[in-house]
N, C-alpha and C positions, 0 to 999 in steps of 0.2 A: 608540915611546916619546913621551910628549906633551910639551913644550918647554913650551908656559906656557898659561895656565888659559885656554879661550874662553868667551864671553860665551855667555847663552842663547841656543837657536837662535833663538827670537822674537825677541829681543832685539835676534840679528844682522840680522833682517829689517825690522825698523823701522828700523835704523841706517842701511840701504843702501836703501831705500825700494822696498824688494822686493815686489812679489805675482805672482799666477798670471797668465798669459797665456793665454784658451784657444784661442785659435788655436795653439799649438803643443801645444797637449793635456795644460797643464800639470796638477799637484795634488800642491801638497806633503805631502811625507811627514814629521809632526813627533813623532811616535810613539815616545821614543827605547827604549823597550823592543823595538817592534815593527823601528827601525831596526839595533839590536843582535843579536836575534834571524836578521835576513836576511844580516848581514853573516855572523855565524856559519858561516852554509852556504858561504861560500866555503871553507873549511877553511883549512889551511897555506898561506899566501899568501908566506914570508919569502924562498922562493927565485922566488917570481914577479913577472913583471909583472902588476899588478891595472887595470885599465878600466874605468874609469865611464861609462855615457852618460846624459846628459844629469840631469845632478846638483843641478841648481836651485839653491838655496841654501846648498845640503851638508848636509842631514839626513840621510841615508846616508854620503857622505862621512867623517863623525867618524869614526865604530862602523869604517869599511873603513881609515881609513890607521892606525886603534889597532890593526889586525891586526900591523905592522911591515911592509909589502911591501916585496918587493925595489926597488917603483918602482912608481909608480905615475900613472897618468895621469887626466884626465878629458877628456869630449868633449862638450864646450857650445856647443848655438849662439845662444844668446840671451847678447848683451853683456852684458846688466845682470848677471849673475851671477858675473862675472867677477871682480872687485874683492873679493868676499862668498870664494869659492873660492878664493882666493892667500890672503887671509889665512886661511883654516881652516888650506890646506897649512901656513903657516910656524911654524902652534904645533905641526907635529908632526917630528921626526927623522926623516922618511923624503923618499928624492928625490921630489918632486909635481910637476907643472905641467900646466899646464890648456891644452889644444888648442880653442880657438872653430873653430864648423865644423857642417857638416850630418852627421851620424853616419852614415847614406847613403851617403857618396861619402869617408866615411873611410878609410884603408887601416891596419887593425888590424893585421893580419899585420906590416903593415912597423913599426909602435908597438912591438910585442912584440919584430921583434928576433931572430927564432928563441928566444930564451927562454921557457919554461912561461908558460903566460898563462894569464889566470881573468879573465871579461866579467863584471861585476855591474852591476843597472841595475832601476831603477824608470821601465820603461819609457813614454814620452809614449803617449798612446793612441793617438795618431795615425796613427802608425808603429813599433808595438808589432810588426806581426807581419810587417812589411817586413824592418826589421831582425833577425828573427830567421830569417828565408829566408833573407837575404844570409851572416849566420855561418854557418848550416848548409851554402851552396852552398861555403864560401873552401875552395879546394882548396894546396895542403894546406891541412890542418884547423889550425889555428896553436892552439886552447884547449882549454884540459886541464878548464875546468869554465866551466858560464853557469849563473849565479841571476840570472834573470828576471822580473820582476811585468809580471803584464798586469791587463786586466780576468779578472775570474773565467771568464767565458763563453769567451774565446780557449783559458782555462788549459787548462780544459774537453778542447776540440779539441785541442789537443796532446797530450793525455797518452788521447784518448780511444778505449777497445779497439774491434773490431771488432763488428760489429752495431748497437754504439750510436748515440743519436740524433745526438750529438756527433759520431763517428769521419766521418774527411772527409779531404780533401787533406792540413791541415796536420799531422795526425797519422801520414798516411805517407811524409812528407817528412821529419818526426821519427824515425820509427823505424829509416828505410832509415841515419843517421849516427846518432844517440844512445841513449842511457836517458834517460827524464826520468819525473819524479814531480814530483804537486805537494808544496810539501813546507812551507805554513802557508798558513793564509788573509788577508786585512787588509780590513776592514767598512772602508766607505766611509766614517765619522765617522773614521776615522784620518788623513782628511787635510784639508786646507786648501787652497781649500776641495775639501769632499765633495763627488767625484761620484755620479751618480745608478746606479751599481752597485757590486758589492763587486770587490774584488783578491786575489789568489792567485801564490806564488811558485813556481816552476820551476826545479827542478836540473836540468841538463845536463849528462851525462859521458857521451866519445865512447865509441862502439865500438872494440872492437879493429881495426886496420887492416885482417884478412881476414873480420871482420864484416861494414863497411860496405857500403853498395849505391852507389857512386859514377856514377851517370850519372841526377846530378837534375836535369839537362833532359829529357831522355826523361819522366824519374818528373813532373816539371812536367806534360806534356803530356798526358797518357794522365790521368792523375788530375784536372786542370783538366776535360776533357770529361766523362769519365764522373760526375764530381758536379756537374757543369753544369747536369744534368735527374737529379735524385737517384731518383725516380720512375718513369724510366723502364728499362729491361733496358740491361745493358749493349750489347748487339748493334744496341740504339736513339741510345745516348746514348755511345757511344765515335766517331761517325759523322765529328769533326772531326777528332777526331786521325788515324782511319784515312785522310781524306783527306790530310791532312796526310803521310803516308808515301807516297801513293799505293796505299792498298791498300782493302780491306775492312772492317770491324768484324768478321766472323764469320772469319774468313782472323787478322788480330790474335787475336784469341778462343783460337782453337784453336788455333795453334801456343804459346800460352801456358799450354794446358790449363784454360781457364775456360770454363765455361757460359757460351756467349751470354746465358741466358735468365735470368742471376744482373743480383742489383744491386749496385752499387758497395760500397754498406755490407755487405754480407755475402762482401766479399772482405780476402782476409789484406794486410797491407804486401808480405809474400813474395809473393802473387800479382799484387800492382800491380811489383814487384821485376821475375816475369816477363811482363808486360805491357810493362813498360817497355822490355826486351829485345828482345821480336819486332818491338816498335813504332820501334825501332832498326834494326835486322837490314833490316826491309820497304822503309827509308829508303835503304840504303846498295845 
């Protein structure tokens, strides 16, 4: 529920003498159909805790604390936004406060609470795809949903099927813990300023607990090599992780039931899954 009327988001940012930073990779998002629109995709937020990272001036902000959350956080490390974000929070009837801080070295899980959680974020490009390794590794999985904006290209690689030109590590990193779809686009004129490619949103919903594929260090390692040298066969380009166990590439291979003589893109998440395994097993 909104407490009392805020000023335009420009408005707000001339007040506080706001702009982009690009060493932290910033680009506002002032779009406010396109910022309603993404909050959207969080769904039922009232029994959750909602997380924002890195919220800049609070153009996403509005549209997310008008969902009601049970509570809600943000995680800013840039000072200057800070002042501009307490006041968005106090026009609205929900608990808010804002955590300054590297989003990196955050601990979300402990934010949440054990409570339902939902990560929303227009993320810095910087560290766009750090941060979503790091959520995907938090064991327990502490979030029931992440809408993510990257660049379009990263979006790409995330959601990207097997053979494609796209499909890669991050995509079976994704797959081994979620579902994810892209799920809108945002053209680079949507923000402030425009960077030099377009953005794209990301739903994230966990898998079932005896879905998941939980040993993504292994899945780290075994996928880091063999798309190291995407060109070459795996039995060429797996060579560091099998050292890494102390074993072979053709020995990893076959106890996993994969062609040596395959290349990484035309292997399933399932067969990086048991890749992952032997490449474990050969360790211990």
């Amino acid at each position: 529920m909104v407490m009392r009327e805020l000023p335009p988001l420009r408005e707000m940012i001339a007040e506080y003498g706001l702009r982009a930073d690009k060493s932290f990779g910033q680009h506002f998002l002032l779009d406010l159909n396109l910022t309603a629109k993404i909050a959207s995709l969080c769904g039922t937020v009232t029994d959750a805790v909602l997380i924002e990272v890195g919220p800049g001036p609070g153009g996403l902000t509005r549209p997310l604390l008008a969902l009601s959350p049970k509570r809600m956080v943000a995680l800013e490390m840039d000072a200057r936004f800070i002042p501009a974000l307490e006041a968005t929070g106090d026009a609205f009837d929900v608990p808010f406060s804002v955590i300054q801080g590297d989003a990196l070295k955050a601990d979300e899980a402990g934010i949440a609470a054990g409570e339902p959680c939902v990560i929303a974020s227009n993320l810095p490009y910087n560290v766009g795809t750090a941060l979503l390794i790091k959520w995907l590794k938090a064991d327990p999985l502490f979030w029931r949903r992440m809408v993510l904006m990257f660049q379009k290209e990263v979006a790409e690689r995330v959601v990207a099927p097997t053979g494609s030109k796209a499909y890669g590590r991050l995509a079976i990193l994704t797959a081994a813990v979620a579902s994810a779809r892209i799920a809108l686009k945002a053209p680079a004129r949507a923000f402030t300023p425009p960077p030099k490619v377009d953005s794209a949103v990301v739903v994230f919903e966990p898998l079932a607990d005896d879905k998941r594929f939980r040993d993504l260090a292994a899945l780290e390692v075994v996928t880091e090599s063999a798309f190291g040298q995407r060109r070459k066969t795996l039995r060429k380009s797996l060579g560091v992780a099998a050292g890494k166990a102390g074993t072979s590439a053709e020995a990893l291979l076959t106890a996993a039931g994969i062609d040596p003589g395959a290349r990484a893109e035309t292997i399933s998440p399932e067969g990086f899954f048991k890749l992952a395994e032997a490449w474990r097993a050969a360790r211990t």
